[in-house]
N, C-alpha and C positions, 0 to 999 in steps of 0.2 A: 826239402821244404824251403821254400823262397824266405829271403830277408822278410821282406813287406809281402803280407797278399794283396792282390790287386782287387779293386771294387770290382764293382757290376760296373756292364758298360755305358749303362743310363746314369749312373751317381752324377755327370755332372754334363749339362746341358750342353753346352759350348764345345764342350771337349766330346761330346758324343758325335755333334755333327760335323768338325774338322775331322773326324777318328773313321766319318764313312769313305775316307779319299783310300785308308787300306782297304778296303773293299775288293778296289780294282786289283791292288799289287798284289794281297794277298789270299785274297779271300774272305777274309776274317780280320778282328782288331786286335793287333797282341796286345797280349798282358804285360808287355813294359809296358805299352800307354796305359794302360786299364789302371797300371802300380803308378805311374808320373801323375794321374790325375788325383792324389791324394793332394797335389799341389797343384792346382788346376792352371796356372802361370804356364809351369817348368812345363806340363802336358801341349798347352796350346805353342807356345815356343819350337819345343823341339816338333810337332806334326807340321808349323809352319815353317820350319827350318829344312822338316825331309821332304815335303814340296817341293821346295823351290829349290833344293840342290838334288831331287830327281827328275824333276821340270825338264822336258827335249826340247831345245829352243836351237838344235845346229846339229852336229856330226854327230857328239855323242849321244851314243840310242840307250833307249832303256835297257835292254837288254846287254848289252857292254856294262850300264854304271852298274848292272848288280850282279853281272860275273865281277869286275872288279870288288866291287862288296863282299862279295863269296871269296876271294883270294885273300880280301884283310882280314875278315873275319875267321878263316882257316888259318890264317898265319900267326893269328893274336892266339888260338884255340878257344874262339868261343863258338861252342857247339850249338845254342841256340840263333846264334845270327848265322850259320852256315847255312841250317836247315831254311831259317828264311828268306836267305839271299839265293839260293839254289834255286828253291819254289818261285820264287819272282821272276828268277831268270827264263825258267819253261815258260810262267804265264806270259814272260814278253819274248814267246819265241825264240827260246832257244833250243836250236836241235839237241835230239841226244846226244848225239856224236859230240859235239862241242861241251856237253856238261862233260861227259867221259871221259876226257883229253883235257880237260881243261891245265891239269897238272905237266902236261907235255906238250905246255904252246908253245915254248921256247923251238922245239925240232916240228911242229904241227904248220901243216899246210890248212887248216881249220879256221885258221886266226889272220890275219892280218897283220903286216910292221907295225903298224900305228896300234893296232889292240896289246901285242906283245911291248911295244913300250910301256902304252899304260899300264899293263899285268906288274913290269919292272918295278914298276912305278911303287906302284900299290903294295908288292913286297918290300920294298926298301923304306916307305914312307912307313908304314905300316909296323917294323920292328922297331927294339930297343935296345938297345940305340939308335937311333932313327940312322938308316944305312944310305940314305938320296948320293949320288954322288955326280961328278960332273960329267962323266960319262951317259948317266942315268938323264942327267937335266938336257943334254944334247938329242940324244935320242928322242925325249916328251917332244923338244923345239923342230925336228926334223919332221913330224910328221900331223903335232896340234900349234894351234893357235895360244896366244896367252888364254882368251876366252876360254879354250877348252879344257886346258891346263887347271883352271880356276876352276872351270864342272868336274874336271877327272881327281883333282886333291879334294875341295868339297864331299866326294865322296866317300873316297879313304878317311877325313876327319870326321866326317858322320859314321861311318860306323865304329872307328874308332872309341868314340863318345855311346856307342851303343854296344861295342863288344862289354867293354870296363860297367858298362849300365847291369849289364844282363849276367854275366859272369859274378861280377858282387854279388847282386839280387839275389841270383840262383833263381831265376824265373820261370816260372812253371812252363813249359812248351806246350803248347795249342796242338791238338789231334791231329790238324791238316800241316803243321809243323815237321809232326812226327813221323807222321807218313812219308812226306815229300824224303825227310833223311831218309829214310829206311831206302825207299824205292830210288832216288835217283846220286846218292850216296854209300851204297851197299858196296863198292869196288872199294872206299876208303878206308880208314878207320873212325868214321864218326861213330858216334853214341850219343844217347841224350843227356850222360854224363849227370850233373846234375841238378839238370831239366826236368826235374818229374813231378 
C-alpha cells in the first residue's frame, strides 16, 4: 500500500496537461505524478524539470539518458524506476540486445567509450557515498563536453530525486510498468517489490 494514493489524472488541470508529455515516454502518466499533484506546485516543477533534463538538444540521445536512468535506478534499488526507465529505453529504441547486456557494458561491444563512461558515471554518482572519482571525471571529459556532462548528471539527479520519491511512497506500479519488468527484466532479479 503506497504512503499517499495518487488522485485521478484529471484532479488538477495544469498538471494534467504538462503530465501528457509521459504519453510519449511512457505510455501512461505515473502515479508518482498522479501522488505530486496533491501539491500541484511540486507536480508541475518536477514534469518541468523531467522535460528539460530529458530534452535532446546534442549527443546525448533519449535512449542513452534512460539506460543511464535504468543503471541509477537499479543501483539505488528502486524497482519502480527500473521498470520505467527500461520501458522508456525500448520505447526510444533500444535493442534488446542492449537491454540484456546492459549489466556487461563494461566488456560489451554494444556500448560505446563515451556511453560506458557515462554508465561509470551514473554508478558512482548514483551511490552512497557518492563514489565520482578523478579517474571517473577524466574519463566523462575524454569523450563529453561540459554541456553533456550537465545533461548526463541532470539525469542521474533526476532520478535520484525519483528513486527516494517512489521507494518512500511505495508507489503503486502502472500495468504497463509491470509488464515491461516482467518481459524485458526477467534475466535479473527485479520484482515489483513493493510496488503493488
Amino acid at each position: 500500500m503506497p504512503l499517499v494514493t495518487p488522485l485521478a489524472p484529471d484532479a488538477n488541470e495544469d498538471v494534467a496537461e504538462l503530465a501528457k508529455f509521459f504519453n510519449e515516454t511512457l505510455g501512461f502518466c505515473p502515479n508518482s505524478v498522479l501522488t505530486m499533484q496533491r501539491r500541484p506546485a511540486i507536480a508541475k516543477a518536477f514534469i518541468n524539470l523531467n522535460m528539460a533534463v530529458m530534452e535532446n538538444k546534442g549527443r546525448v540521445t533519449a535512449e542513452q539518458k534512460r539506460l543511464i536512468g535504468y543503471i541509477t535506478s537499479a543501483n539505488t534499488g528502486c524497482r519502480y524506476c527500473e521498470a520505467h526507465t527500461i520501458l522508456a529505453a525500448e520505447r526510444y529504441g533500444s535493442s534488446e540486445q542492449r537491454l540484456e547486456n546492459i549489466w556487461s557494458f563494461r566488456e560489451s561491444d554494444l556500448y560505446s567509450e563515451a556511453e560506458k563512461a557515462a554508465f561509470e558515471l551514473a554508478l558512482a554518482a548514483s551511490s552512497v557515498p557518492n563514489a565520482v572519482t578523478d579517474e571517473i571525471t577524466a574519463k566523462m571529459h575524454e569523450y563529453w563536453d561540459d554541456g553533456e556532462v550537465v545533461e548526463i548528471l541532470g539525469v542521474i539527479a533526476l532520478f535520484g530525486y525519483l528513486n527516494r520519491w517512489n521507494d518512500s511512497m511505495g508507489t503503486t506500479m502502472e500495468a504497463g510498468a509491470v509488464d515491461a519488468g516482467e518481459r524485458l527484466l526477467a534475466n535479473s532479479s527485479w520484482s515489483r517489490g513493493k510496488h503493488i
